[in-house]
Residue frames as qw, qx, qy, qz and C-alpha x, y, z in Angstrom:
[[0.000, 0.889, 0.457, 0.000, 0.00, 0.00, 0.00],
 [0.380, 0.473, -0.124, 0.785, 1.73, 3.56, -1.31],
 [0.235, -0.565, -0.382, 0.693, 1.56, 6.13, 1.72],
 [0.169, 0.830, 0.417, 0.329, 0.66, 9.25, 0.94],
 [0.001, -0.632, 0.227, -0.741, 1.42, 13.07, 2.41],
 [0.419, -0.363, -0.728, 0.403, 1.01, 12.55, 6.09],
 [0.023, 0.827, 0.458, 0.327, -1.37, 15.14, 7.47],
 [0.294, -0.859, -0.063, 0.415, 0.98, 17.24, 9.50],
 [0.516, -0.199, 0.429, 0.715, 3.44, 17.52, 6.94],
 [0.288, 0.460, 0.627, 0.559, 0.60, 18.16, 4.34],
 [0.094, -0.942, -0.321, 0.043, -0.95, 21.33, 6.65],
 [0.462, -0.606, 0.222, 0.608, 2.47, 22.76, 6.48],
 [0.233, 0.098, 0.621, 0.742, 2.56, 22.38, 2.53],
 [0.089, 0.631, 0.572, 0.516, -0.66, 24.09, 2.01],
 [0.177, -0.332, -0.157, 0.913, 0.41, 27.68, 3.74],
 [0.243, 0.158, -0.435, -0.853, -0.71, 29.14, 0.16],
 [0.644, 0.368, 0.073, -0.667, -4.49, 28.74, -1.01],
 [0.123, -0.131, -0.884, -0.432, -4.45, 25.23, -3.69],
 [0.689, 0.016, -0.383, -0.615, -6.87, 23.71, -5.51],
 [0.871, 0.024, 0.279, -0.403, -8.49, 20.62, -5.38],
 [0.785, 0.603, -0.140, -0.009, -6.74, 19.63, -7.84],
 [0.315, 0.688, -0.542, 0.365, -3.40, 20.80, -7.11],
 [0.304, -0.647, 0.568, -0.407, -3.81, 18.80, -4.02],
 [0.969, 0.162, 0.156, -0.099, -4.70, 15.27, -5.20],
 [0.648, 0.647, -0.273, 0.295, -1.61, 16.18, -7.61],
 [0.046, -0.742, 0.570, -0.351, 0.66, 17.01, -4.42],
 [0.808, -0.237, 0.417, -0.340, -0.89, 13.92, -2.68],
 [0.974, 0.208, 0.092, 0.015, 0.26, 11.75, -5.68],
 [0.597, 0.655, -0.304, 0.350, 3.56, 13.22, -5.90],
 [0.194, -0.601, 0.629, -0.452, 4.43, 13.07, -2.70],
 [0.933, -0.250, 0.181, -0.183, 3.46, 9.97, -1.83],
 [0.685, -0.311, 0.634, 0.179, 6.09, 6.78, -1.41],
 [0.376, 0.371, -0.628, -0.571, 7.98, 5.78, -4.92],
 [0.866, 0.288, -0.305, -0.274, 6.47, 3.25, -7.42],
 [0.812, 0.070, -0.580, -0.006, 6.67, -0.26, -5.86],
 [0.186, 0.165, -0.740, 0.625, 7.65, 0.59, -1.95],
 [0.628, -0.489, -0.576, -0.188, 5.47, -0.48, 0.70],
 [0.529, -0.668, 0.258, -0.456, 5.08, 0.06, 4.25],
 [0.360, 0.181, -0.871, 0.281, 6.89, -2.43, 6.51],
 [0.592, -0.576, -0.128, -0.549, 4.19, -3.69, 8.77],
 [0.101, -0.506, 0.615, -0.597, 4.35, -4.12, 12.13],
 [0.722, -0.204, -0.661, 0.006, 3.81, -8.32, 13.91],
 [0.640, -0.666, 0.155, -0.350, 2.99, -8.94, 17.45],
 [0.955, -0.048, -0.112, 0.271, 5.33, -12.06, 17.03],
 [0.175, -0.939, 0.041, 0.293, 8.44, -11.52, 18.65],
 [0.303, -0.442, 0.674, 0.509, 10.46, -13.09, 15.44],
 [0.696, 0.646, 0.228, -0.217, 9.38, -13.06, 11.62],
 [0.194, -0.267, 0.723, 0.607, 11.35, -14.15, 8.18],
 [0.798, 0.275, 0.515, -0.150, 10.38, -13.98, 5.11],
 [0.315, -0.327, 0.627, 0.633, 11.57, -14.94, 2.04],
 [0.660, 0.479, -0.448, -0.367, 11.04, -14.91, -2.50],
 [0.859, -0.159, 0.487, 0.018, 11.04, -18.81, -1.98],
 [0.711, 0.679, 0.180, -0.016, 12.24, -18.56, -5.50],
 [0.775, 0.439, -0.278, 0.359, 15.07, -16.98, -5.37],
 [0.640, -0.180, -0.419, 0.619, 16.01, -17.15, -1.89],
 [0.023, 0.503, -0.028, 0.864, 15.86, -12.84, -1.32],
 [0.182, -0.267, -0.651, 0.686, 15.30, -11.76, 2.32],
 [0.147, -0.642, -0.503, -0.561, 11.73, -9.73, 2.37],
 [0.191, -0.689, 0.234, -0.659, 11.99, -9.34, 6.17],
 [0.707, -0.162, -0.599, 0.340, 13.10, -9.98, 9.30],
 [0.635, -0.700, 0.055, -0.322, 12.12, -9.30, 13.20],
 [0.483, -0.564, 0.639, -0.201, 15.02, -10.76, 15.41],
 [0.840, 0.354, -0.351, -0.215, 15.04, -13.49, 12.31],
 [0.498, 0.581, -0.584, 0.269, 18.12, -14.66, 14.20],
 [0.258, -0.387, 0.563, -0.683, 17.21, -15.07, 17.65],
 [0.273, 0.026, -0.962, -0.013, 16.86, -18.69, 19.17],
 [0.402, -0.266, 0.410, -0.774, 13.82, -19.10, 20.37],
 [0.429, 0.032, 0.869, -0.246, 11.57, -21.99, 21.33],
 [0.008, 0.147, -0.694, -0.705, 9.72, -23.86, 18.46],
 [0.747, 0.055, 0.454, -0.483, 6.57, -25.99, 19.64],
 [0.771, 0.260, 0.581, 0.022, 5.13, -28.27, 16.87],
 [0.451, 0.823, -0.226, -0.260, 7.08, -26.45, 13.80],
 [0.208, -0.667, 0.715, 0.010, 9.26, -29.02, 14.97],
 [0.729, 0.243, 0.636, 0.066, 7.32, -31.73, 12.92],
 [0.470, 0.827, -0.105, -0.291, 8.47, -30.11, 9.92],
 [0.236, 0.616, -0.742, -0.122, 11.71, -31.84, 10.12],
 [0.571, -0.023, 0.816, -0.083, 10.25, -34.95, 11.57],
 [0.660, 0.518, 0.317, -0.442, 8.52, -34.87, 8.59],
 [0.308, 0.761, -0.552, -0.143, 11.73, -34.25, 6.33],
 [0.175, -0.359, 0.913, -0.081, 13.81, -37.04, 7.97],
 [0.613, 0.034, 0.775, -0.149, 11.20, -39.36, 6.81],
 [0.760, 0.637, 0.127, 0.014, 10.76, -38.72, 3.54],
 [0.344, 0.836, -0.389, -0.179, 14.00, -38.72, 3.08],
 [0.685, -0.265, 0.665, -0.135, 14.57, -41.90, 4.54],
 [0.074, -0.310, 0.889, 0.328, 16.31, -44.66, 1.29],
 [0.413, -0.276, -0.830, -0.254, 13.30, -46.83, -0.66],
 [0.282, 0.100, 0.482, -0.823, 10.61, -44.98, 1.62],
 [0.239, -0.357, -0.869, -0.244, 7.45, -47.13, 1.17],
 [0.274, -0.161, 0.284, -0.905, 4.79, -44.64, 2.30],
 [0.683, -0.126, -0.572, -0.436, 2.56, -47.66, 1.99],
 [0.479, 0.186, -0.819, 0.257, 4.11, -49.45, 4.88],
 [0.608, -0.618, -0.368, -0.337, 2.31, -50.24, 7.93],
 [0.009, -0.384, 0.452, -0.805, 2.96, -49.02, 11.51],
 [0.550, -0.420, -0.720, -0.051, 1.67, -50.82, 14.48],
 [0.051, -0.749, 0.046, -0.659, 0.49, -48.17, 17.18],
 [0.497, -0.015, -0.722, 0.482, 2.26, -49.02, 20.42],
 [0.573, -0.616, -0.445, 0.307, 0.98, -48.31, 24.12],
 [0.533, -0.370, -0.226, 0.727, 3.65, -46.29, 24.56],
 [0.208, 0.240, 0.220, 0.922, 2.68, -43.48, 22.18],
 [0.421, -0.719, -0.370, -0.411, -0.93, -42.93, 23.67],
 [0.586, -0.596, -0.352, 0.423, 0.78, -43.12, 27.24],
 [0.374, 0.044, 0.035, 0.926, 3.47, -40.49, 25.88],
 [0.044, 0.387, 0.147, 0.909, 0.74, -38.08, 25.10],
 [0.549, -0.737, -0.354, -0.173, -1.68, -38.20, 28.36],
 [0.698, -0.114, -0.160, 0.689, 1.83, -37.84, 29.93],
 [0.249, -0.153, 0.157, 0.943, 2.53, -34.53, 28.39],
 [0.283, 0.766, 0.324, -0.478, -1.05, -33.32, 27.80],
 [0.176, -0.345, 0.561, 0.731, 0.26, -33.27, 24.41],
 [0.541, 0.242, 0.353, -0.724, -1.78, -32.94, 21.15],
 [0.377, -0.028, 0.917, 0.126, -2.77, -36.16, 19.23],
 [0.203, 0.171, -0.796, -0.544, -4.11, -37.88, 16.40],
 [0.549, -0.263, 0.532, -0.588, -5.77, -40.39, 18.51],
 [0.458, 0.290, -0.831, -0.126, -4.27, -43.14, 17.15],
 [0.860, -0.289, -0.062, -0.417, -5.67, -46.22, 18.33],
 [0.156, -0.505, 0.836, -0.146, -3.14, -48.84, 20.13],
 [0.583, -0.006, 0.812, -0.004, -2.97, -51.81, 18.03],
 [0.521, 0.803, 0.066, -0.282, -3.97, -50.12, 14.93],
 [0.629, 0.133, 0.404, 0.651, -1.73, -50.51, 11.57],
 [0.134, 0.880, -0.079, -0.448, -1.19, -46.74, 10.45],
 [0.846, 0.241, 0.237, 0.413, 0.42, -46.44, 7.42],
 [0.480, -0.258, -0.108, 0.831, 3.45, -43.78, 7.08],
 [0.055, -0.301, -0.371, -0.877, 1.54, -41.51, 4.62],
 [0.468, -0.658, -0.539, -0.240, -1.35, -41.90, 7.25],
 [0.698, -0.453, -0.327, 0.449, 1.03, -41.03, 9.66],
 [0.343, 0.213, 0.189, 0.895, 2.24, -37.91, 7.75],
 [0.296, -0.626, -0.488, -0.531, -1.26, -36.65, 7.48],
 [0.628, -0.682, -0.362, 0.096, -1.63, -37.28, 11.52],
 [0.646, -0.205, -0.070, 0.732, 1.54, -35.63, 12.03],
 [0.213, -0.004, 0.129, 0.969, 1.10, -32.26, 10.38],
 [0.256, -0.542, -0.389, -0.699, -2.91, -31.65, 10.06],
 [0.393, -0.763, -0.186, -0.479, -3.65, -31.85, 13.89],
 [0.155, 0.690, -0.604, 0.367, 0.15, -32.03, 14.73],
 [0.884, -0.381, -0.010, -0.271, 0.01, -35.16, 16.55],
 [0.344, -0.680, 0.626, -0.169, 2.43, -36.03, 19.13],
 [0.862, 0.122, 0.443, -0.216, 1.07, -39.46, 19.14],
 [0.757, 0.650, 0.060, 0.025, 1.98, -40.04, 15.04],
 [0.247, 0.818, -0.479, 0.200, 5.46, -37.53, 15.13],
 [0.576, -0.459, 0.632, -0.242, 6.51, -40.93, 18.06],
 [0.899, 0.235, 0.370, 0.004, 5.51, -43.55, 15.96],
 [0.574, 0.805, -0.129, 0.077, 7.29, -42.12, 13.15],
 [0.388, -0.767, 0.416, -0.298, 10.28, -41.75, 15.29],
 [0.713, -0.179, 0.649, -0.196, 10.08, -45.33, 16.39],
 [0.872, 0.472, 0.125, 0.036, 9.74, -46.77, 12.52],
 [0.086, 0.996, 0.028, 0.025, 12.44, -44.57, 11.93],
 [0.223, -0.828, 0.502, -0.111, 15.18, -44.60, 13.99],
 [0.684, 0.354, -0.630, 0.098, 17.81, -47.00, 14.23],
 [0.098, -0.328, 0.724, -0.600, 18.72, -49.25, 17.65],
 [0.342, 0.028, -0.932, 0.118, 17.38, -52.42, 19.84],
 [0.145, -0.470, -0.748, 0.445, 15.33, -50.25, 21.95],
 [0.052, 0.892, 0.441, 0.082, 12.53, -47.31, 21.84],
 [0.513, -0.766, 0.025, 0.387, 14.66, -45.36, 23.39],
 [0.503, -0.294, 0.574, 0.575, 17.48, -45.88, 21.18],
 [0.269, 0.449, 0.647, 0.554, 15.67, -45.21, 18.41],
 [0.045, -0.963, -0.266, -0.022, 14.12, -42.13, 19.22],
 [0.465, -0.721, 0.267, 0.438, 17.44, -41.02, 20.28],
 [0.516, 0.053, 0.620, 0.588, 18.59, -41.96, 16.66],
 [0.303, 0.712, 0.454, 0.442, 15.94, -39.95, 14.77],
 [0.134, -0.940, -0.171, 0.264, 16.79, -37.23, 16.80],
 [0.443, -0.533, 0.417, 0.588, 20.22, -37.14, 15.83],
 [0.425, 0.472, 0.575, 0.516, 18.80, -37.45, 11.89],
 [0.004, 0.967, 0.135, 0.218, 16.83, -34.17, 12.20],
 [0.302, -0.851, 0.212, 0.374, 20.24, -32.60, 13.89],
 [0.607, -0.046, 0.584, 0.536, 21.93, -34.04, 10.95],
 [0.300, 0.726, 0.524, 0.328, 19.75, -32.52, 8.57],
 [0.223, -0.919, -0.131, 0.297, 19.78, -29.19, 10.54],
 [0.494, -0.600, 0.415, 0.473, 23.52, -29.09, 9.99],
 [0.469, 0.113, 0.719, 0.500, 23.08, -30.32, 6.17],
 [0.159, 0.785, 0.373, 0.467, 20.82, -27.18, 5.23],
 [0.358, 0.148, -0.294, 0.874, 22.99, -24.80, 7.52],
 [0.497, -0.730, -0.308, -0.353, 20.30, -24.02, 10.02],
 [0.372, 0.001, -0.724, 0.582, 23.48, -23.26, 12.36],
 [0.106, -0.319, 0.534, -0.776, 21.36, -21.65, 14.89],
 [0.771, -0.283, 0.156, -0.548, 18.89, -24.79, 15.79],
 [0.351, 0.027, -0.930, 0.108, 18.62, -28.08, 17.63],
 [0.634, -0.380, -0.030, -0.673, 16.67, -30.20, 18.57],
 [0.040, -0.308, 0.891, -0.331, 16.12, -32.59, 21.09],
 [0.681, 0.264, 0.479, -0.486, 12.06, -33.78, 20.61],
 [0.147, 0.146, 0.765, 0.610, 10.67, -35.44, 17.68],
 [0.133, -0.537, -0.830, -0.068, 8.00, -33.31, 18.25],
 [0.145, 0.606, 0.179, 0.761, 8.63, -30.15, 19.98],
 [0.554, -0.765, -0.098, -0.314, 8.04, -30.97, 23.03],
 [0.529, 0.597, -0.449, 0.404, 11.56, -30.30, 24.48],
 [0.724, -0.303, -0.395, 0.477, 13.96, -31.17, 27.33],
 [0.034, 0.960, 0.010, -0.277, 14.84, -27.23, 27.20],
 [0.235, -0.443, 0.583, 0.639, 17.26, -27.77, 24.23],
 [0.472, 0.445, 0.687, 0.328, 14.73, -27.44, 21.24],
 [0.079, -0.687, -0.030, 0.722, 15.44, -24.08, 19.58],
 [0.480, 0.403, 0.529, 0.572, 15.43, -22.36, 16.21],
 [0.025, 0.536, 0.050, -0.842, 15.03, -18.91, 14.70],
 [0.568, 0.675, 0.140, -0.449, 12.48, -17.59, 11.90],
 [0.428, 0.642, -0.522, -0.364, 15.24, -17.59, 9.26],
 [0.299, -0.326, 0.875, -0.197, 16.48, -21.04, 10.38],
 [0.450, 0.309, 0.803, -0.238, 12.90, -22.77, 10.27],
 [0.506, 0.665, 0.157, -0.526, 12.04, -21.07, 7.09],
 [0.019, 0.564, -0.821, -0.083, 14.94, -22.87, 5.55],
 [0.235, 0.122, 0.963, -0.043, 13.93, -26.02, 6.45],
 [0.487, 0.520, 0.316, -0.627, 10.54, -24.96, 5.26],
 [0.175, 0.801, -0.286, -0.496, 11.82, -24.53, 2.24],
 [0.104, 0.430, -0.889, -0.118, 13.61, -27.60, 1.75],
 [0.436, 0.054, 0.782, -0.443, 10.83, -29.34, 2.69],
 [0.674, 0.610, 0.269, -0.317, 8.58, -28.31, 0.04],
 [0.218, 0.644, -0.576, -0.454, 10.47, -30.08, -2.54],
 [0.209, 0.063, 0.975, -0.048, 9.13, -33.06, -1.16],
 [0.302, -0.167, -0.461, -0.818, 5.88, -33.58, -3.35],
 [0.416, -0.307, -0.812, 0.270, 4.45, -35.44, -0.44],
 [0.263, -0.478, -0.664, 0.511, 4.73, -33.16, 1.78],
 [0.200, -0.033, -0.223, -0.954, 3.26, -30.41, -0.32],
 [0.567, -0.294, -0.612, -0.466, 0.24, -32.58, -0.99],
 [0.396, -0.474, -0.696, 0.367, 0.21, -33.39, 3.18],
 [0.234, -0.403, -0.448, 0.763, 0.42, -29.55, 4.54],
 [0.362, -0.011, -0.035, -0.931, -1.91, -27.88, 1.94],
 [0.303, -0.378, -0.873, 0.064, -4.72, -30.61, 3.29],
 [0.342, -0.430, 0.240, -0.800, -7.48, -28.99, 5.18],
 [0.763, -0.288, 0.375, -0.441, -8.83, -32.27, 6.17],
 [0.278, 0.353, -0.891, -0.065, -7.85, -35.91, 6.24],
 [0.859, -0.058, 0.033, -0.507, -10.09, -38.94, 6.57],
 [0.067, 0.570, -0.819, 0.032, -7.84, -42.31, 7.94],
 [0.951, -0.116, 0.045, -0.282, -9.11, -45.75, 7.40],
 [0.237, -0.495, 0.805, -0.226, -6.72, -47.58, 9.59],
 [0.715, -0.139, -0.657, -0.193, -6.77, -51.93, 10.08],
 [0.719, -0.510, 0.211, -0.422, -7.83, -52.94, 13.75],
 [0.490, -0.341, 0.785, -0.164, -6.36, -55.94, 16.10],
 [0.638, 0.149, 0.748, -0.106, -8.79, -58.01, 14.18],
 [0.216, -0.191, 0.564, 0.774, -7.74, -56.84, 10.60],
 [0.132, 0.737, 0.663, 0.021, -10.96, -55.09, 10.06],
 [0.187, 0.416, 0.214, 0.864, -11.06, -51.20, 8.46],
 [0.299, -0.629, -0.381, 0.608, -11.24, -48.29, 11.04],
 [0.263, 0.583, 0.327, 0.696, -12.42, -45.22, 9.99],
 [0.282, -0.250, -0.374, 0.847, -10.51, -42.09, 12.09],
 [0.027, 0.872, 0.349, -0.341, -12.29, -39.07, 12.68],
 [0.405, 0.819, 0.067, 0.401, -11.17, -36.37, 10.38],
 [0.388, -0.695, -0.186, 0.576, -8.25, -34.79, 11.02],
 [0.186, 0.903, 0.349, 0.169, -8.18, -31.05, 10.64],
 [0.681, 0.180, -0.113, 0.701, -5.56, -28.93, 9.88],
 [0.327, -0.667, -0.360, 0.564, -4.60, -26.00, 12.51],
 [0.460, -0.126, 0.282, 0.832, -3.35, -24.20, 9.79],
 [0.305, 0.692, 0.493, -0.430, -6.14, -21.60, 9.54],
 [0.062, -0.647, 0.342, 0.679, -4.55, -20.03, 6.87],
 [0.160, 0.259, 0.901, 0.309, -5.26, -22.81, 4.27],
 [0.115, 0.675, 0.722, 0.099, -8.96, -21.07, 4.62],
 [0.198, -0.849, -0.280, 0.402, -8.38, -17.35, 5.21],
 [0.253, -0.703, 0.379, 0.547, -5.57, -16.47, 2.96],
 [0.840, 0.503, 0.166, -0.121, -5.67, -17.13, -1.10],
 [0.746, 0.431, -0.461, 0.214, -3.11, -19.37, -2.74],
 [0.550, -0.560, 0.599, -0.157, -1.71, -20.49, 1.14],
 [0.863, 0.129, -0.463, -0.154, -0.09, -23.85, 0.42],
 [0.765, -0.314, -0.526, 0.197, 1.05, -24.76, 3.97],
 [0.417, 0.426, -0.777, 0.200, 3.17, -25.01, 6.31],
 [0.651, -0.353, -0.621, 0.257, 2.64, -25.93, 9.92],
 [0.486, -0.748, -0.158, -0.424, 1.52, -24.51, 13.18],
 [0.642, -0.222, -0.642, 0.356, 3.10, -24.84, 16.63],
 [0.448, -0.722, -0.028, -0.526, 2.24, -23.63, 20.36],
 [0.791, -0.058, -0.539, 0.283, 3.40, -24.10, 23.70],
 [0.196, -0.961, -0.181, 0.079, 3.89, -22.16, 26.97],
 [0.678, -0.108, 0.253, 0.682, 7.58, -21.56, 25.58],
 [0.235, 0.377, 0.637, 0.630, 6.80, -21.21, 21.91],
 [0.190, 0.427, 0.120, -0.876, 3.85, -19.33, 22.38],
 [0.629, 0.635, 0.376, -0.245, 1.72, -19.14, 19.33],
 [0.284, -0.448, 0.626, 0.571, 3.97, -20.00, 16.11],
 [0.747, 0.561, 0.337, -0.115, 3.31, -20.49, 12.17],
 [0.314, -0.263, 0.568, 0.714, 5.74, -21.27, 9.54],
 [0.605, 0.596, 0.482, -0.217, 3.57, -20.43, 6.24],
 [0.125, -0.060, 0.641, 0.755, 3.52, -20.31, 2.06],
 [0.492, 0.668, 0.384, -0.406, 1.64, -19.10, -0.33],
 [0.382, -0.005, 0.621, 0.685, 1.99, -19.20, -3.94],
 [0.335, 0.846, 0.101, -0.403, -0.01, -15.85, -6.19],
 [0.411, 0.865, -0.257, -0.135, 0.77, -15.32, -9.73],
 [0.812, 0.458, -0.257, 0.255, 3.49, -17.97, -9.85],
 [0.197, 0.703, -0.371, 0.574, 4.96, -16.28, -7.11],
 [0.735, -0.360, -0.553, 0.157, 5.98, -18.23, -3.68],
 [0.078, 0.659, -0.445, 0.601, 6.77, -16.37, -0.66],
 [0.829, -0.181, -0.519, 0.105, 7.65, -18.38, 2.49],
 [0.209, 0.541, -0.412, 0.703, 8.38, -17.32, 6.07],
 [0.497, -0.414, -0.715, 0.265, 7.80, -17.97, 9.67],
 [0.428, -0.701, 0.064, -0.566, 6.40, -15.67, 12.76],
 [0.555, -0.328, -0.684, 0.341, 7.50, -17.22, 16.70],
 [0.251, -0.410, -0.574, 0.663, 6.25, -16.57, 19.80],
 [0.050, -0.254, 0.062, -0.964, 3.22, -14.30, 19.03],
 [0.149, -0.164, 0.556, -0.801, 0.65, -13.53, 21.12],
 [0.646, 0.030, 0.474, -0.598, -2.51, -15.79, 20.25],
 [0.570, 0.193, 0.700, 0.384, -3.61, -18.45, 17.48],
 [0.382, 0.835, 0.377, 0.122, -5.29, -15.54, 15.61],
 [0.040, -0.928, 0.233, 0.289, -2.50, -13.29, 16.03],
 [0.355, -0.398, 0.679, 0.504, -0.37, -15.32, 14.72],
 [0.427, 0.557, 0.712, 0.025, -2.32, -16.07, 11.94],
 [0.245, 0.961, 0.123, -0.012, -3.22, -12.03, 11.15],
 [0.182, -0.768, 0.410, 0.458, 0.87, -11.25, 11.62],
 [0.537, -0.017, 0.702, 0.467, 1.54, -14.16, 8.83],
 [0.507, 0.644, 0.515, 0.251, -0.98, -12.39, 6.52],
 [0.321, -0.827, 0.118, 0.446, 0.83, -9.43, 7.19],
 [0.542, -0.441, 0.610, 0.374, 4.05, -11.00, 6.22],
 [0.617, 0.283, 0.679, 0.280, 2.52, -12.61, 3.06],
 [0.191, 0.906, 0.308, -0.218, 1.00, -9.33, 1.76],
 [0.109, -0.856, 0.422, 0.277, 4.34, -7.41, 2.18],
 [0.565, -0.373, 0.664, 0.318, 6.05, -10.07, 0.52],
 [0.408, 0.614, 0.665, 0.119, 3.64, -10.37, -2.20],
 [0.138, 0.938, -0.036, -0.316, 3.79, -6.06, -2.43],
 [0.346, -0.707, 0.495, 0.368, 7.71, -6.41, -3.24]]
């Protein structure tokens, strides 16, 4: 949006008698050059974005500054499995005890996977990013990783996603969850997680998983009969509020706060970029359309 005269400046320019005219004409000549925008102002207290295209900073809030991630932190769980050698998103996933205990544990939010269910990984993808289940981003984990024991294996996929980190120079993050729900060593920074973003959506998967608004899972039961999950719905409000959104992923927490990596693609044109720690789910939400706008102006 172009600014205009500002109205103390403009009672100062009109000492002398004008027209009508002559003041529309001062109003258009004074106004901001051809193609500059306002920088707008986010409640979040860190924002990046980028020209997903060709990489070009658009803006940045403390873009640098570690801060806590929540569930943006299934973005790379999400990576590390599809990138995983002869990935068979077909493959089936039995849903252990332990993941339903994990998430009454931690009040954590879920999928509500059924213990004893066969998920399959692309089912698991779906659970993972549309209503960021804890529950799913464990299992995954657990298929995942490498080692003799749960444990060990979680501990293994973590170290993939710090691998990765390190392989798309995200130097300021690590993590220590598959999930986001950290030990108090799961960090990252707008520019950081918009990166990975970034890299992410090259996966045609996970394009096709995070612009989903809803997902319908027919799972097989103990008694190899066809379960059919409740819909799950993506947090990502933005998918419905914001034309040509094509993902990314939500996350919250009393850390994190109220987080939202997001894309959109207009006119051929992608712009990608993240928001942490603002101040509600709708704020974060109204600062990303901000973000997109301005990025979109430029």
């Amino acid at each position: 949006m172009i600014t205009g005269i500002k109205g103390t400046r403009f009672r100062r320019a009109a000492a002398v008698t004008v027209t009508t005219g002559a003041v529309l004409a001062a109003g258009a000549f004074g106004a901001a050059p051809a193609g500059a925008v306002t920088t707008p102002t986010i409640a979040a207290a860190g924002g990046y974005v980028m020209n997903n295209g060709t990489a070009k900073t658009l803006y940045t809030k403390a873009a640098d500054t570690q801060r806590s991630t929540g569930s943006t932190t299934k973005i790379m769980t999400a990576k590390v499995v599809l990138a995983q050698p002869n990935l068979n998103l077909d493959a089936k996933v039995t849903i252990q005890k332990a993941y339903s205990d994990y998430i009454v544990a931690n009040t954590a939010s879920s999928a509500h996977l059924i213990v004893g269910d066969k998920v399959t990984v692309r089912q698991l993808l779906y659970g993972l990013m549309l209503p960021s289940g804890c529950d799913a981003a464990y299992a995954l984990a657990d298929k995942f990783g490498s080692g003799s024991t749960r444990a060990a294996r979680v501990k293994s996929f973590i170290g993939k996603m710090n691998t990765t980190a390190k392989s798309l120079g995200m130097t300021k993050t690590k993590f220590d969850s598959f999930d986001g729900i950290g030990n108090g060593s799961n960090y990252s920074t707008p520019r950081d997680l918009t990166k990975l973003a970034s890299s992410a959506m090259k996966s045609a998967t996970f394009r096709t998983v995070v612009k989903t608004k809803s997902y319908t899972a027919k799972t097989v039961t103990k008694t190899d009969s066809t379960r059919t999950m409740a819909a799950w719905t993506n947090t990502n409000t933005l998918l419905s509020s914001y034309s040509g959104t094509i993902g990314v992923k939500t996350g919250s927490g009393p850390e994190a706060k109220y987080c939202l990596v997001f894309a959109a693609t207009r006119n051929g044109k992608t712009i990608i970029g993240t928001v942490l720690a603002s101040t509600s789910i709708t704020q974060r939400a109204t600062d990303a359309t901000k973000l997109l706008n301005y990025g979109f102006a430029q």
